[in-house]
VMD Tcl script that draws the C-alpha trace (Angstrom):
set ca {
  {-114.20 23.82 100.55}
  {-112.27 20.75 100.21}
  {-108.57 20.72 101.91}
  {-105.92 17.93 100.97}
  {-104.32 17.30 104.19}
  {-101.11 16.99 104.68}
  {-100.78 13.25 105.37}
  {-102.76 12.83 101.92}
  {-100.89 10.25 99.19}
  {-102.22 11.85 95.70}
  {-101.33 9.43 93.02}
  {-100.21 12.22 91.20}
  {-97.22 13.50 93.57}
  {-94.78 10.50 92.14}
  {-95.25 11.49 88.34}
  {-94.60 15.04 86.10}
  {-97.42 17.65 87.25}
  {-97.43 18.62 83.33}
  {-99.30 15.21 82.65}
  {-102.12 16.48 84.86}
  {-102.26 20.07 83.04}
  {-102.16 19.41 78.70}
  {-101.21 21.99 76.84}
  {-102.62 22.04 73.46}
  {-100.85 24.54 71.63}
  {-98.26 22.01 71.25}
  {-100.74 20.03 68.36}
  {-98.68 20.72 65.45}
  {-97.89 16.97 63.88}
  {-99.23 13.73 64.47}
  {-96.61 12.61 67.01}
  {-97.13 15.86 69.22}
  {-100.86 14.80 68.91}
  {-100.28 11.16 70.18}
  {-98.15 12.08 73.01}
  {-100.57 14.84 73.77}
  {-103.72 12.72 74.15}
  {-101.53 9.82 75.78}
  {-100.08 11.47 78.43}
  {-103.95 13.01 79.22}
  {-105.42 9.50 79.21}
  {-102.11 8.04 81.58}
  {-103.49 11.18 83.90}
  {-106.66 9.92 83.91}
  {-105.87 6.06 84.13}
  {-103.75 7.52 87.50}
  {-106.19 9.46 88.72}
  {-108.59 6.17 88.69}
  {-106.38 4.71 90.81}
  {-106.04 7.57 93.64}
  {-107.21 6.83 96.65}
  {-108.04 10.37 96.64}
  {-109.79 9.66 93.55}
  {-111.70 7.14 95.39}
  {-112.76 9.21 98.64}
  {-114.28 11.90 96.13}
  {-111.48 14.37 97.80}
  {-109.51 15.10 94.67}
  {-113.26 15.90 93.02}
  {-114.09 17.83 95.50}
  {-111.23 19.98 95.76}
  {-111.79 20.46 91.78}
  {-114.74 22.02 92.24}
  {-114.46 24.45 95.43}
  {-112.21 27.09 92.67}
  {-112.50 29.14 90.01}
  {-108.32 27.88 88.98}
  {-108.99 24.38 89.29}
  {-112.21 24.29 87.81}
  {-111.11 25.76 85.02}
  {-107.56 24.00 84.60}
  {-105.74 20.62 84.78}
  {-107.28 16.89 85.12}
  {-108.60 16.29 88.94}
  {-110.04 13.42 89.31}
  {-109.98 12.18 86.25}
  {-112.39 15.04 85.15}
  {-111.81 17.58 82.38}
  {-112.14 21.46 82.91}
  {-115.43 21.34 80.35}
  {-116.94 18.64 82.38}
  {-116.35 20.41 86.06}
  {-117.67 23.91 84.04}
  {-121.15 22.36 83.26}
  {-121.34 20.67 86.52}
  {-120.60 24.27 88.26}
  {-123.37 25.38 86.48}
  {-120.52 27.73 84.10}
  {-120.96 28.80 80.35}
  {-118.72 26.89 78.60}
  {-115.46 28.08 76.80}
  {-115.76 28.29 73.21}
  {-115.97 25.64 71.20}
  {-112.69 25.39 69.44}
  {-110.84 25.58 73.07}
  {-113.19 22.45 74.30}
  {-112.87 20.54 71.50}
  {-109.33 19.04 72.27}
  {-110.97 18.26 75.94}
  {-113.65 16.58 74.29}
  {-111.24 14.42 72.14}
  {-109.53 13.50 75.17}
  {-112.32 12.29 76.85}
  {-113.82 10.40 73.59}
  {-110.68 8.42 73.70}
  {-110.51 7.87 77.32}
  {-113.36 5.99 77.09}
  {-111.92 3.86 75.00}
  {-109.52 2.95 77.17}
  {-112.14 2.62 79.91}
  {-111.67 5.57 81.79}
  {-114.90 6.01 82.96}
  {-116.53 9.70 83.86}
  {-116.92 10.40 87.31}
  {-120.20 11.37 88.85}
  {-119.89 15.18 89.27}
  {-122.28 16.71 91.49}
  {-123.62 19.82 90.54}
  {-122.15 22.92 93.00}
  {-122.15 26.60 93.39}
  {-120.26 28.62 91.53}
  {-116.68 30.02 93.08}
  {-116.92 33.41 95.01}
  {-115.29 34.89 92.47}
  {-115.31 33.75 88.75}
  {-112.82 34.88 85.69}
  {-114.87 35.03 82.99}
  {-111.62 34.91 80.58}
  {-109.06 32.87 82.38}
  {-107.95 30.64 79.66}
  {-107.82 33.64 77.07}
  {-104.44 35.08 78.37}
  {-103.01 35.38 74.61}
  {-104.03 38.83 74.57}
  {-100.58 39.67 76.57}
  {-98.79 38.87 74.19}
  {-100.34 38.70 70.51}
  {-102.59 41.84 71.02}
  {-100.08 44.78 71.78}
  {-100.90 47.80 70.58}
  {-97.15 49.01 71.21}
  {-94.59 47.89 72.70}
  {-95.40 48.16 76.70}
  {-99.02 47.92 76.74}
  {-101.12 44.57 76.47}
  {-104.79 45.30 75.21}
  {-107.33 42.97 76.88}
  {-109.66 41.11 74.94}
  {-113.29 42.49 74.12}
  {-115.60 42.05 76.50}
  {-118.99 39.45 75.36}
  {-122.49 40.85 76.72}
  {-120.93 43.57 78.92}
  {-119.73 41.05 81.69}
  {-116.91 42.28 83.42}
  {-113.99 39.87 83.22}
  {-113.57 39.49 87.05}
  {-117.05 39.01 88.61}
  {-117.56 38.81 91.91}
  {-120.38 36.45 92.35}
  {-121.29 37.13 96.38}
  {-122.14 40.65 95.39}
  {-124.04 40.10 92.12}
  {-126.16 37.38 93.29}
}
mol new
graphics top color blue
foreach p $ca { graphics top sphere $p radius 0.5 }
foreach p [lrange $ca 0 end-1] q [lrange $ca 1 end] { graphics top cylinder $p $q radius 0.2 }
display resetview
């Protein structure tokens, strides 16, 4: 597993974490939508830059956890694009699609697509961990949150070490 070290200068550190971590609920109107896929593409054009970026340590970090897989710009790579490379089913569609856009017009701008190399899987995997809506749009009263249904009878926590 990849470590940043404590004497390790991250590009990142001197700007707003939220640039690193887009949040597309926020598409409503076509100025939310600009600054949306700007400030993803200013990640990336940052992250280009790293040194960390440049030493593969930010990438590698990316890819040793289920979390940062799954979440956030890491050298300059999108969740979808560390998913396949970890050998992981991809979300559905519709939630890709926005990362897709992003990286359509990053390459535009010339932000090119890192070589990821193909790794194992995380330990442990959540099978639903960008589907946390359910806590608070699916109640069926008041105090309890009903969990989304399960696809193919996977449990949503799977522990990979003891399946495999």
């Amino acid at each position: 597993m990849a470590t940043l070290k404590p004497d390790d200068k991250p590009a990142c550190a001197e700007y707003d974490p939220e640039l690193w971590f887009p949040n597309p609920s926020v598409l409503r109107g076509k100025s939310e939508t600009s600054k949306f896929f700007s400030e993803a593409i200013t990640a990336m054009e940052i992250c280009a830059e790293c040194p960390l970026y440049a030493n593969n340590t930010c990438l590698e970090y990316a890819m040793s956890d289920a979390v940062t897989i799954n979440h956030g710009i890491y050298a300059a790579t999108l969740p979808f694009e560390r998913r396949l490379a970890a050998g992981i089913a991809p979300f559905e569609k519709a939630h890709e699609t926005w990362q897709v856009k992003i990286r359509e017009r990053a390459a535009k701008y010339g932000v090119k697509v890192p070589t990821i190399p193909q790794v194992k899987r995380p330990k442990s995997f959540h099978t639903d961990m960008m589907d946390m809506s359910f806590l608070l749009n699916n109640k069926k009263d008041k105090n309890k949150a009903e969990a989304p249904a399960q696809r193919d009878g996977d449990d949503p926590l799977i522990d990979l070490e003891k399946t495999a």
